[in-house]
C-alpha positions in Angstrom: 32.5 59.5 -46.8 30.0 57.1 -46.8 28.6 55.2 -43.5 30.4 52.2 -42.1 28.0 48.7 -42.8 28.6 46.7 -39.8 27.1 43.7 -41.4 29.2 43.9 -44.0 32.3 44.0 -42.0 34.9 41.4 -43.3 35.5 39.9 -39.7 31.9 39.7 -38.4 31.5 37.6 -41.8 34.0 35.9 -40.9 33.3 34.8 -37.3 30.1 34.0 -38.7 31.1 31.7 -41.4 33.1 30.0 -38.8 30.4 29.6 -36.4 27.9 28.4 -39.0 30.5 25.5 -39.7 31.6 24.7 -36.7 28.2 24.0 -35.5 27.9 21.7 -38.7 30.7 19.4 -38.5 30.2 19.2 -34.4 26.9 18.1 -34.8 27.9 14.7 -36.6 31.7 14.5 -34.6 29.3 13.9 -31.6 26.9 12.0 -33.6 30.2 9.5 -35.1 32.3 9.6 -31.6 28.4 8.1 -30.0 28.2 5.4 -33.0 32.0 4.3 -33.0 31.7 3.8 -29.5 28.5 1.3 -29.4 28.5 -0.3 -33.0 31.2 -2.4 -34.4 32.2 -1.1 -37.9 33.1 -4.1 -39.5 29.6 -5.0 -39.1 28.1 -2.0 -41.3 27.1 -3.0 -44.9 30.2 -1.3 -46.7 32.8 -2.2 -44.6 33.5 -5.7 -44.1 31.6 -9.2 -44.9 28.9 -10.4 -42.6 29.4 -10.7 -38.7 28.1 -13.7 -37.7 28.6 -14.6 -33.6 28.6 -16.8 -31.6 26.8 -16.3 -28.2 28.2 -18.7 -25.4 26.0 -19.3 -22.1 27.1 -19.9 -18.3 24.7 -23.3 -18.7 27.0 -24.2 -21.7 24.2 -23.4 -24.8 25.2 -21.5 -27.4 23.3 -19.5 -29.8 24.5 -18.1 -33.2 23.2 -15.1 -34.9 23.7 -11.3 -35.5 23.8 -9.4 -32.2 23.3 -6.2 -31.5 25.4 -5.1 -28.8 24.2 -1.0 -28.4 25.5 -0.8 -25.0 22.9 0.8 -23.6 21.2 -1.5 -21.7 21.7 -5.0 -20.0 20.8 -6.9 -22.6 21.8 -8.0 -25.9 19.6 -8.6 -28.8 20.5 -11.6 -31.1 18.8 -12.1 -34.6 18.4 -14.6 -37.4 19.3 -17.3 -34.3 20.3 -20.7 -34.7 21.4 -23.0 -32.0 22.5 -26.6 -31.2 20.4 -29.7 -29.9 21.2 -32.9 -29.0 22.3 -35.6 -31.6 23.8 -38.6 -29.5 22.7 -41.8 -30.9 21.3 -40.0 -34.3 23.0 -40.6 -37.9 24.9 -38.0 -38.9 28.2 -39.0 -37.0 28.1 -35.5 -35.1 26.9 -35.4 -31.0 24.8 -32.2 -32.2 22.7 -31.2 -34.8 21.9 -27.2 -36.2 18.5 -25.6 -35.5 17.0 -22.4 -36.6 15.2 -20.6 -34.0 11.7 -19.7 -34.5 10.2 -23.5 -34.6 9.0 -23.8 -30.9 5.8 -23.2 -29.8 5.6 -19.5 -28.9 7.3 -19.1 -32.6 9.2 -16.1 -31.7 9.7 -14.0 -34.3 11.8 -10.8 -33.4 15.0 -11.9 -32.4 16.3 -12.9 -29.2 17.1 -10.8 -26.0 19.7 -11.9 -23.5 20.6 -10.6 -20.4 24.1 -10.3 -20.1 24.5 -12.1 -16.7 24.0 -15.7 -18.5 26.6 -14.5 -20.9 30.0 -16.7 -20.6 31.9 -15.2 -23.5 30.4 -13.7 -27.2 33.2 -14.8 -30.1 33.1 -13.9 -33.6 31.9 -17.2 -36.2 34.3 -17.8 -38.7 32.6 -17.7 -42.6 34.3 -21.0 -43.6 33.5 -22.8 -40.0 30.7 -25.7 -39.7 28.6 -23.9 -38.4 28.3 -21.1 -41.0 28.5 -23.4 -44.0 25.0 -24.8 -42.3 23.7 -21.4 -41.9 24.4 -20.4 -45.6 23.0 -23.8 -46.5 19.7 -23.1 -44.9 19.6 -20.4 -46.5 20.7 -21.1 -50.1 17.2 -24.0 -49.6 14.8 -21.5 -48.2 15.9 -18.8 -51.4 16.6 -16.1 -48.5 17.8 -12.8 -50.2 20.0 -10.6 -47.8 17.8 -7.5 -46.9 18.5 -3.9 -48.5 19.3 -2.2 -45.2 20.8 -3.7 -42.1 23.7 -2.6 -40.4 25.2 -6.5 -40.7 24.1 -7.7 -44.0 24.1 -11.3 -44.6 26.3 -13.1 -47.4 24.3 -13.7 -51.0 23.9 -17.7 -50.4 25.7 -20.0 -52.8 24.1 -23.3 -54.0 28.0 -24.6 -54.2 27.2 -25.5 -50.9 24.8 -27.6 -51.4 26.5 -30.1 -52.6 28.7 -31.4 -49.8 25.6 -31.1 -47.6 23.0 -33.2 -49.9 25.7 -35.9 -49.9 25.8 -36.2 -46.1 22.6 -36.3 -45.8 22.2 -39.5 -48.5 24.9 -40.7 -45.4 23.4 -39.9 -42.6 19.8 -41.8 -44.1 22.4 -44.6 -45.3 23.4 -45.0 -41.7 19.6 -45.2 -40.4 18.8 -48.2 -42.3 21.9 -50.1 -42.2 21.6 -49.7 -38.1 18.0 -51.0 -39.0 18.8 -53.4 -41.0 21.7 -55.1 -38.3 19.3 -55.0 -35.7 16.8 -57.1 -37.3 19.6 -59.5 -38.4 20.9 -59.6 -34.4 17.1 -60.4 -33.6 17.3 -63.4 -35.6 20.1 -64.6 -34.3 18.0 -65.4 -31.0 16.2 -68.0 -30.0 12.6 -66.5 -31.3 9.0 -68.1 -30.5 8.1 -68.0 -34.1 9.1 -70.8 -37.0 11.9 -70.1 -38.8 10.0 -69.9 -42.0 7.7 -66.6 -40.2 10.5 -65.1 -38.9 12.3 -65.4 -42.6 8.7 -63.5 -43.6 8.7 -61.3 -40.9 12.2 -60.0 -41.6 11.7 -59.8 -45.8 8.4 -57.3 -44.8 10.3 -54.9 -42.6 13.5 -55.0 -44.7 11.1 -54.0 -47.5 8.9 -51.2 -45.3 13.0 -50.0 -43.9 13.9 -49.5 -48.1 9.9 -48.0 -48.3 11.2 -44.9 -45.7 14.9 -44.8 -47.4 13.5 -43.9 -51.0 10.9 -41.4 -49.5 13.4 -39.8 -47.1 15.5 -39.8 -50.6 12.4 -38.3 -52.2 11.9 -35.6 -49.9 15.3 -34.5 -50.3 15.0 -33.7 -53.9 12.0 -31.6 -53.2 14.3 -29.6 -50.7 16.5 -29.1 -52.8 14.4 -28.2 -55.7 14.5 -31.0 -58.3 11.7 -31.0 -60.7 9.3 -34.0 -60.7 11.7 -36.0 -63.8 15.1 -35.0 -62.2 13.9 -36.0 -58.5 12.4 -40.1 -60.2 15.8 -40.2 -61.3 17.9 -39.1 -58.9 15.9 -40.9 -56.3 16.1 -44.2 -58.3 19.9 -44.0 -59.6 21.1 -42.7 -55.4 18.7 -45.8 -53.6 20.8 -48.3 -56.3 24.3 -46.7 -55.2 23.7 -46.0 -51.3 23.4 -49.9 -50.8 27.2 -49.9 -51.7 28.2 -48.8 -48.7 27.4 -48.0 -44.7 29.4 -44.5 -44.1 30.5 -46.5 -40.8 33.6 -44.2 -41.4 32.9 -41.2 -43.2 33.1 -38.4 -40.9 30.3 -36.6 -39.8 29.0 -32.8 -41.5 26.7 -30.4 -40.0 23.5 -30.1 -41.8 21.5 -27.3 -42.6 18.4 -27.5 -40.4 16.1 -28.5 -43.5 18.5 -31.2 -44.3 18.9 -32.4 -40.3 15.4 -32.8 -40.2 14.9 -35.2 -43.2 17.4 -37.2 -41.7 15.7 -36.9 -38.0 12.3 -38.0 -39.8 13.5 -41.3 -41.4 14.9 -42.6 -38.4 12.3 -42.1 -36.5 10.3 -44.2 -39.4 13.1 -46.7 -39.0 12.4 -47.2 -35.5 8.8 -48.0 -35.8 9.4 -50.4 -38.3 11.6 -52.2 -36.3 10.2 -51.9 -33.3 6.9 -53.1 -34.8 9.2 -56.4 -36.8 10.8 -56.9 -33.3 7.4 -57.4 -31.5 6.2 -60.3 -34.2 9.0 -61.5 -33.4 9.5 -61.7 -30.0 5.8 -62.3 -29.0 4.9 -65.3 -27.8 2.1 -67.2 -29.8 -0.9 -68.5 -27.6 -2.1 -71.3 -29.4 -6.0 -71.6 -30.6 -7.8 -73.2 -28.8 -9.6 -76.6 -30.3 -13.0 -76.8 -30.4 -14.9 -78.7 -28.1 -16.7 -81.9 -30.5 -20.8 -81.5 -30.2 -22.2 -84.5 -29.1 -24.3 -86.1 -31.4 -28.0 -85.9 -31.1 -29.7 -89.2 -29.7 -31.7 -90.8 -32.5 -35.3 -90.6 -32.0 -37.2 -93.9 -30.8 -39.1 -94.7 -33.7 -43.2 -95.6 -33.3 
């Protein structure tokens, strides 16, 4: 009878076998139960579309971006951040306007970190909301690509979304001059210090310089948008004919992408200073030259 092999005894291989697995698939149970409980799945590349959120402060600011809520610590971490800025009295027909963060002057660069004691409330963005249609606007301008690996992977930007926002912005610098454009008329309603004939001059020069900042703010847009040199002439020349059909008075506002925003922000500025400089001409007071005082005439010599 031969020896008995211990390690070859069917239960021992057994236990062992069992062992060698369990340890296996406990390793990652802990490893899944840790992740489930600190990362939202719908935010992982292969399981839903692109969490975008919506970060609301106690002072009433909100920021928009991808957090990162680990749990870990007291503070969240927000990325790709946009947020909004005050708009009252601009042209777009909207109290607010969209901007990306990262343009200040300490041009921070690795996302945001928020403690969570200035948090009022964190709500999810909706995809077809204003706010992300700017976002993917911004986007679809700048070319952005979505990175390979992130755990909330951004949309692939359309350029079908281009279109409703290149068409308020045409608006919003229609509404600049036309504002421009009424306010040098109302200035010529008043009693002015100049003749009628230099404030008719006056007025024909700025209404001029105020179509001057419309065709380059037109201009610039075609460049953000991409247009070659021949399709941007064209489109510049055929849109400056057609926007002086109408004011938008009534059109309702859209929120821009913060490329777009900022061509609008730019020629209204430029609006202002040429009115502002039209309104001083004509408002100045003219102090009138003074006449010259008449030489008197040399006393004839006595002659010999």
């Amino acid at each position: 009878m031969s020896a008995y092999d211990l390690e070859r005894d069917p239960v021992r291989l057994a236990g062992r076998a069992l062992r060698w697995g369990a340890r296996w698939v406990a390793i990652p149970a802990v490893l899944g139960a840790f992740i489930s409980a600190n990362i939202d799945v719908r935010a992982l590349p292969m399981v839903g579309p692109e969490r975008e959120t919506a970060v609301l402060f106690l002072d009433g600011q909100a920021y928009f971006g991808h957090l990162d809520d680990s749990g870990e610590s007291g503070m969240l971490t927000l990325r790709d951040v946009y947020y909004f800025q005050d708009a009252r009295g601009a042209t777009t027909g909207l109290p607010v306007t969209l901007v990306a963060r990262g343009v200040e002057a300490h041009e921070p660069s690795d996302g945001m970190r928020i403690n969570r004691d200035r948090v009022l409330a964190v709500e999810r963005v909706r995809a077809d909301s204003a706010v992300a249609r700017a976002i993917e606007a911004e986007r679809a301008l700048k070319g952005q690509q979505p990175a390979l690996l992130t755990l909330n992977r951004p949309a692939q930007p359309s350029r079908d979304v281009l279109a409703p926002q290149r068409a308020a912005t045409e608006q919003g610098i229609q509404r600049g001059l036309v504002t421009a454009l009424d306010q040098l008329a109302k200035l010529n309603e008043l009693v002015l210090p100049v003749t009628k004939a230099e404030a008719q001059t006056i007025t024909q020069k700025a209404s001029a310089d105020l179509r001057t900042v419309r065709r380059n703010a037109l201009a610039r847009l075609a460049q953000v948008m991409g247009m070659g040199a021949a399709d941007a002439e064209a489109y510049v020349r055929t849109t400056d004919a057609q926007l002086d059909q109408s004011s938008f008075r009534t059109d309702a506002g859209v929120l821009l992408a913060p490329d777009l925003a900022g061509i609008v922000a730019t020629a209204n500025s430029l609006y202002a200073q040429v009115g502002d400089a039209a309104a001083k001409q004509l408002t100045q007071q003219r102090t009138p030259a003074a006449s010259p005082s008449p030489s008197p005439s040399p006393s004839p010599s006595p002659r010999p």
